[in-house]
C-alpha positions as CSV (number, residue, x, y, z in Angstrom):
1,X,-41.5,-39.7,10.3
2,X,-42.0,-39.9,13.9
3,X,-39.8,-40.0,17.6
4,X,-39.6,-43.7,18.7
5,X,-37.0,-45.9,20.2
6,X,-37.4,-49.4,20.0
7,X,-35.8,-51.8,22.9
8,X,-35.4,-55.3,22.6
9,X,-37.8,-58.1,23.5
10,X,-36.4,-59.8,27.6
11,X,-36.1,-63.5,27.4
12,X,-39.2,-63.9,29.1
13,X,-40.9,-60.3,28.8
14,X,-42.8,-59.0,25.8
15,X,-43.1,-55.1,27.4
16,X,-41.7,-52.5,25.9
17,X,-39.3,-50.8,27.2
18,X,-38.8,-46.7,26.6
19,X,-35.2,-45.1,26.3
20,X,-35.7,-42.1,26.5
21,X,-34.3,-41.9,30.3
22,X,-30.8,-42.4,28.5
23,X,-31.0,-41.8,25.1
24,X,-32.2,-38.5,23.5
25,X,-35.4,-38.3,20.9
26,X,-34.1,-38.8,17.7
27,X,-36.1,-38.6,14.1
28,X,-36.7,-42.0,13.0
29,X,-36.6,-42.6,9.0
30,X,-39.6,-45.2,8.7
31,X,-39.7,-48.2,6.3
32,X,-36.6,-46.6,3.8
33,X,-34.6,-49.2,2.6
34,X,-31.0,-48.8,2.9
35,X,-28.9,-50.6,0.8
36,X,-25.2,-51.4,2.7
37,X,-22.3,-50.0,0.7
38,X,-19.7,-52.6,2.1
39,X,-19.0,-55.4,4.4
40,X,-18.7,-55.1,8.3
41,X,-15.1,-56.7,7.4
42,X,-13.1,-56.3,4.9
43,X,-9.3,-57.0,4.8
44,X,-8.9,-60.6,3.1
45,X,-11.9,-62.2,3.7
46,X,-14.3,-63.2,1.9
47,X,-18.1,-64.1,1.7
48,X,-19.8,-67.4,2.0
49,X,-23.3,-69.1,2.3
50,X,-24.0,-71.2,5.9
51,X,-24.7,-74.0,3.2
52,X,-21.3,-73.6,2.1
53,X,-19.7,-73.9,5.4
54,X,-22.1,-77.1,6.5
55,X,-21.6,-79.0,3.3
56,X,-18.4,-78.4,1.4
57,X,-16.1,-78.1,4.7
58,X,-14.7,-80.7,7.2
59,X,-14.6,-79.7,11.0
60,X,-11.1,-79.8,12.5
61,X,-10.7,-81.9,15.2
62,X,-8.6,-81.8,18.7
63,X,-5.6,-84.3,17.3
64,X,-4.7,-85.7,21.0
65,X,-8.5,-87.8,21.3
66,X,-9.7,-86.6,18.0
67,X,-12.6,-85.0,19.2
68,X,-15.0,-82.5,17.3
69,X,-14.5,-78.8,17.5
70,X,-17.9,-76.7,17.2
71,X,-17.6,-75.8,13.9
72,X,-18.1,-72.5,12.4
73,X,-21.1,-73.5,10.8
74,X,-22.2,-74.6,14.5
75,X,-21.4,-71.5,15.8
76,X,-23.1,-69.3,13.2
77,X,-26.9,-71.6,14.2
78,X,-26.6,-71.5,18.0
79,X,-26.2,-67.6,18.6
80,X,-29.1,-67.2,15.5
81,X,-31.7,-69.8,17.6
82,X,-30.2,-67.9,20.8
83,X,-31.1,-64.0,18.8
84,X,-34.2,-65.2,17.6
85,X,-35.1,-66.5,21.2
86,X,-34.0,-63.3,23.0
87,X,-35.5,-60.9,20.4
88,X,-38.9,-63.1,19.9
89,X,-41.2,-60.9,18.1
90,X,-38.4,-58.4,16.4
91,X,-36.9,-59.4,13.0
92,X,-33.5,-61.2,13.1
93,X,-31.7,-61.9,9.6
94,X,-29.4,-64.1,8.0
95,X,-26.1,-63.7,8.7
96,X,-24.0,-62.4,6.5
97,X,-20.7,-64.9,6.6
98,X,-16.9,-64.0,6.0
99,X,-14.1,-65.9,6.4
100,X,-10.6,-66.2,5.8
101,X,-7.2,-68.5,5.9
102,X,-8.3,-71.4,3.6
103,X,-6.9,-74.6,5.4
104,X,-6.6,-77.1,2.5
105,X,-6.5,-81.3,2.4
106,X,-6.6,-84.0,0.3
107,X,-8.8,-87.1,0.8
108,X,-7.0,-90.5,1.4
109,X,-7.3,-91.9,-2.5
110,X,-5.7,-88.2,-3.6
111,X,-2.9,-88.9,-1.6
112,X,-0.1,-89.4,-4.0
113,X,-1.7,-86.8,-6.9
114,X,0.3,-84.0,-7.8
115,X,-1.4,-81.3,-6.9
116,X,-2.1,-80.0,-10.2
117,X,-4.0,-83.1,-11.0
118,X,-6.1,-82.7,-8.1
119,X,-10.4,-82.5,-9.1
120,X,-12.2,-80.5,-6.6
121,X,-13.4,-84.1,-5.6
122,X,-9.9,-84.5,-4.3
123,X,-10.0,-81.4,-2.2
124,X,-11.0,-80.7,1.3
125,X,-11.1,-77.3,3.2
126,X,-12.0,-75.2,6.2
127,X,-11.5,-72.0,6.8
128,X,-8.9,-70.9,10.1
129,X,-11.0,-67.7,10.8
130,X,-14.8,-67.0,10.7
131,X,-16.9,-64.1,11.1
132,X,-20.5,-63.1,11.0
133,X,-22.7,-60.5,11.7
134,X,-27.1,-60.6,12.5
135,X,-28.4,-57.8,11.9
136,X,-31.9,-57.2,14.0
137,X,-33.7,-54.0,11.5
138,X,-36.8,-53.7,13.4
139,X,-34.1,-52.6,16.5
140,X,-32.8,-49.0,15.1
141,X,-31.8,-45.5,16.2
142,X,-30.5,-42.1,14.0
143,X,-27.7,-41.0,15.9
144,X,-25.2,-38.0,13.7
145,X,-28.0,-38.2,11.0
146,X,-26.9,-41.7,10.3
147,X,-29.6,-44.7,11.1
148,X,-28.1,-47.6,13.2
149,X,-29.4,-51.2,13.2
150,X,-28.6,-53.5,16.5
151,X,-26.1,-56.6,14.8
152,X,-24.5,-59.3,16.4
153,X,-21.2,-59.8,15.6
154,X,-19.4,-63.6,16.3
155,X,-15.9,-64.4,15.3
156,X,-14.1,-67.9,15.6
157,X,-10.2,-67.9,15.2
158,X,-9.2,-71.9,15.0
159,X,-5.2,-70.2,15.1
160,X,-6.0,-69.0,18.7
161,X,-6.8,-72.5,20.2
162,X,-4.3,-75.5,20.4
163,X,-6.0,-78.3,18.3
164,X,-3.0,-80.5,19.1
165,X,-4.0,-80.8,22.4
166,X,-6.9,-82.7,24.1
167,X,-10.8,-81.2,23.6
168,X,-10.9,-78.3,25.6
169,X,-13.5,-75.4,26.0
170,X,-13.1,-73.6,22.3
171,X,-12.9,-70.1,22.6
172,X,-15.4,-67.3,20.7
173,X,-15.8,-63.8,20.4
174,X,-19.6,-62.6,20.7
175,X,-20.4,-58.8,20.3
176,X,-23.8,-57.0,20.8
177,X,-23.9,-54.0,19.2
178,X,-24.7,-51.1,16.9
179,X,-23.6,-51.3,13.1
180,X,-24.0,-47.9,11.1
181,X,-26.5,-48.6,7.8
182,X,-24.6,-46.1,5.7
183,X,-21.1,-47.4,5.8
184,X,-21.7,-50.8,7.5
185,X,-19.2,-49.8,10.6
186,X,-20.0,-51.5,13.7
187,X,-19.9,-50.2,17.1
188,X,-18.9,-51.9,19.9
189,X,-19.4,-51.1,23.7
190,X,-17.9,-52.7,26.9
191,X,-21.0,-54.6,28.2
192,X,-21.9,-55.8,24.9
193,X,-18.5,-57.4,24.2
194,X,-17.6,-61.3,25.3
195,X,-13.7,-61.8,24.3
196,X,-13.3,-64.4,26.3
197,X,-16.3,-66.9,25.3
198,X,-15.5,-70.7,26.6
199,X,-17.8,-73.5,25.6
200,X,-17.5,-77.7,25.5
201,X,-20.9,-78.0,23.6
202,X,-23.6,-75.9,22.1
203,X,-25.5,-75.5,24.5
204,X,-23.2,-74.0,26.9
205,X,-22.4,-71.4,23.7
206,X,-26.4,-70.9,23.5
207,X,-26.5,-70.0,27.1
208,X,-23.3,-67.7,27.0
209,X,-24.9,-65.8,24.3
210,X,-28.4,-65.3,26.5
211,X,-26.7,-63.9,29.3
212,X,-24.1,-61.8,26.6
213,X,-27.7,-59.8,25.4
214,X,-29.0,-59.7,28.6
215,X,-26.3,-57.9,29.9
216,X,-26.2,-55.3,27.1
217,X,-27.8,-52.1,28.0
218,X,-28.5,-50.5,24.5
219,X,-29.9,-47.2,25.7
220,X,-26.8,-45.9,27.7
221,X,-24.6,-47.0,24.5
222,X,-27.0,-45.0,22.4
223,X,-26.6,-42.3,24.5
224,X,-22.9,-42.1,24.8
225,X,-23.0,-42.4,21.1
226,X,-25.2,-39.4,20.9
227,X,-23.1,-37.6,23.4
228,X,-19.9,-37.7,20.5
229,X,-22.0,-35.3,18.2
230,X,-21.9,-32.4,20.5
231,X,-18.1,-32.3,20.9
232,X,-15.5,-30.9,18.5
233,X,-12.0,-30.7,17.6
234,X,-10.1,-28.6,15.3
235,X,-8.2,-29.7,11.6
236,X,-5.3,-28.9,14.2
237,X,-5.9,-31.0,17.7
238,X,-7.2,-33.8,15.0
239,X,-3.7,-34.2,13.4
240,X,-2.2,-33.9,16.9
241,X,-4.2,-36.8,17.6
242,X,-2.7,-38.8,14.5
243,X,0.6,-38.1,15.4
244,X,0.3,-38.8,18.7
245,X,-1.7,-42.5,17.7
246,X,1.7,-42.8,15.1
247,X,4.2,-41.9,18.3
248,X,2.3,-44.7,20.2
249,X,3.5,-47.4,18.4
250,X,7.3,-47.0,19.4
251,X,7.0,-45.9,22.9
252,X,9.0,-47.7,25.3
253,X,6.9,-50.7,26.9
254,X,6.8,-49.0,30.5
255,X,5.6,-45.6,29.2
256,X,3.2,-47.0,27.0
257,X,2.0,-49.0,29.5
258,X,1.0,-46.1,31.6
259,X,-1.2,-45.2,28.8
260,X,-4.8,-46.1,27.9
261,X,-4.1,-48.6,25.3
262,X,-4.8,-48.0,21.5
263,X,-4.7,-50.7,18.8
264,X,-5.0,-49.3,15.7
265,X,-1.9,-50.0,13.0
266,X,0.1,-47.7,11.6
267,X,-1.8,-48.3,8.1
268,X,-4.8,-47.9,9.6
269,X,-4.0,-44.6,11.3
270,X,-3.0,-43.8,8.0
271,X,-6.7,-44.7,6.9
272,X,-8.1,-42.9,9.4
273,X,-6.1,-39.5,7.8
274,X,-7.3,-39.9,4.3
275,X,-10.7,-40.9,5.1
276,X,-11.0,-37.0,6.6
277,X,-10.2,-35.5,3.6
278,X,-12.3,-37.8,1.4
279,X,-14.6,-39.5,2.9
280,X,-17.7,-38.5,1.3
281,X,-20.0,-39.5,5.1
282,X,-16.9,-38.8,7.7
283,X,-14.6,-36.4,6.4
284,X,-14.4,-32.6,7.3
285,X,-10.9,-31.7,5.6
286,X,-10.8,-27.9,6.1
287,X,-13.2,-27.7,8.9
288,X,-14.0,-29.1,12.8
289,X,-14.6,-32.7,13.2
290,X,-17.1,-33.8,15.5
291,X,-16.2,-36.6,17.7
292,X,-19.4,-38.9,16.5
293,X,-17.7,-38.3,12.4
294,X,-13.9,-39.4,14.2
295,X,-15.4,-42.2,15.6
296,X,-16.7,-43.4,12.3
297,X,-13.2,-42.8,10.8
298,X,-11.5,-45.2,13.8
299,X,-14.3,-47.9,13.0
300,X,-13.9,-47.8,9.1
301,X,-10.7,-48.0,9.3
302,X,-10.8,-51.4,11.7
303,X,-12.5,-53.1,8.9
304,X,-8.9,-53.5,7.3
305,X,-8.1,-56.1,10.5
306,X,-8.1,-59.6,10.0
307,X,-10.8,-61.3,11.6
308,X,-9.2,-62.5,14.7
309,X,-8.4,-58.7,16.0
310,X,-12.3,-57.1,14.3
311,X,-13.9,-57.1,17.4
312,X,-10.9,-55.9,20.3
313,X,-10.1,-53.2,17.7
314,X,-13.6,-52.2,18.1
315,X,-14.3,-52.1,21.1
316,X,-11.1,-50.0,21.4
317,X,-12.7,-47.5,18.4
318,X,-15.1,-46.9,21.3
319,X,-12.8,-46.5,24.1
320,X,-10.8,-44.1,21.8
321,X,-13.2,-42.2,21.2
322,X,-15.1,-41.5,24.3
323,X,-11.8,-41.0,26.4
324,X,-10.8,-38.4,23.9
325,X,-13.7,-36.9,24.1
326,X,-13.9,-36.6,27.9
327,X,-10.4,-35.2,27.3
328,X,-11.3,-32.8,25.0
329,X,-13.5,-31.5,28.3
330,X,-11.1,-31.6,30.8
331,X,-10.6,-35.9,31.7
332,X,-7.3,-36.5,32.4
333,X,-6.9,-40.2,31.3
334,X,-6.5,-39.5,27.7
335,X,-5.2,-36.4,28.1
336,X,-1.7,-37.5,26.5
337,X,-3.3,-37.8,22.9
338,X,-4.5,-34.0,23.2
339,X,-1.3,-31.9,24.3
């Protein structure tokens, strides 16, 4: 074992690059294979092959000019050429596909089948919502004792565009960040987060993603991530938390929109609660919490959202959990969770 941080390869620069002006030493576990005990998303989604989504599904099409769409399948390729460009010379794998909200069709000659008669022939299908995640191995860090391998996350929600409408730029999510090897949570920080991705063609989308890693600084996220470990809360100012997250949901508009905002459910606040007494990595039922173990219980918990709300429900995991830990100290912005 030895005391290394690796940085990512520049789009044009092959130097190494040393962290250790942000982000503390930490004891690397070399070569030990870690087997994931879940998906990076959950809810109802489910897993499928990029051959799956290239071969077996039509792409939708803007209905005004009936022009393509860039299809999931699209979307998935172009950021893995544009990760495996950016990172030349670091590992990049598959990705790991889910999807969910099967849009079903028939083909013309089906038309007047019942539809228990229908042969899979018949059938034609693409999925609403897509998700994936790339995870880069050779790109790690321990931080809480847990090891951390850089993933990029993309997510494609065909309900959040207006296909009836002329081609327009088609809107992605793309997310750069850290997902947690023991329980597959991902952590997502503000420069590493596009929600607001607009592309007409795939190489617009390739370029978008470029500038999306080259904007991510993964040494000050590893280091505000490290920063959670050395703050703790009591059983008590943890279930004031909860109830102050439950309390959220039905405050007026006005006052709640004084407040940071926070957009975890009500079930998944509820998550968050019994993953502390029994969560065998996370929980600390009967003694402190520290704010790196709460921040694993927010991002566990956000792999219950449907696909189109993953990635802003992380991000917010993050923003949850560093404002209540500068409040903890004495910030002021999230001081309303604490009292």
């Amino acid at each position: 074992m030895r005391n290394l941080v690796i940085m990512p390869a520049m789009a044009n620069k092959r130097e190494r690059m040393n962290l250790g002006e942000f982000a503390e030493e930490a004891t690397i576990i070399m070569d030990e294979p870690v087997r994931p005990a879940n998906h990076f998303i959950e809810a109802n989604t489910q897993e499928v092959t990029l051959h799956h989504l290239k071969h077996d599904c039509i792409t939708p099409v803007f209905a005004k000019d009936n022009e393509l769409t860039i299809n999931h399948a699209a979307f998935v390729e172009i950021i893995q050429e544009a990760a495996q460009s950016f990172f030349s010379g670091e590992t990049v794998g598959q990705a790991d596909i889910r999807v969910s909200h099967i849009i079903k069709g028939r083909i013309p000659e089906a038309i007047h089948k019942p539809a228990n008669q229908l042969l899979e022939s018949d059938k034609t299908i693409y999925y609403e919502r897509a998700a994936f995640s790339i995870d880069i191995p050779t790109i790690y860090e321990t931080v809480g004792g847990n090891k951390l391998n850089l993933s990029i996350v993309g997510v494609r929600a065909y309900n959040q565009m207006n296909l009836y409408s002329k081609k327009v730029p088609e809107l992605f999510r793309l997310a750069l960040g850290f997902k947690n090897t023991v329980c597959c949570n991902m952590c997502i920080f503000t420069d590493g987060y596009k929600d607001d991705l607009r592309a007409s063609n795939t190489t617009e989308l390739y370029r978008a993603a470029l500038e999306l890693f080259g904007n991510y600084n993964p040494a000050k996220h590893l280091y505000l991530m490290q920063q959670l470990g050395n703050t703790s809360m009591s059983e008590h100012q943890f279930a004031q938390i909860l109830g102050k997250m439950r309390l959220y949901q039905c405050l007026p508009t006005g006052y709640q929109k004084a407040l940071p905002r926070m957009l975890l459910t009500d079930t998944q606040i509820n998550s968050v609660a019994k993953a502390y007494i029994h969560d065998d990595n996370f929980g600390s039922f009967g003694s402190e919490l520290n704010m790196w173990k709460f921040y694993n219980l927010l991002t566990g918990a956000n792999k219950s959202s449907y696909i189109d709300a993953f990635l802003d429900r992380s991000l917010n995991a993050t923003e949850m959990a560093l404002g209540i830990n500068a409040a903890l100290h004495g910030d002021e912005r999230y001081k309303w969770f604490i009292d």
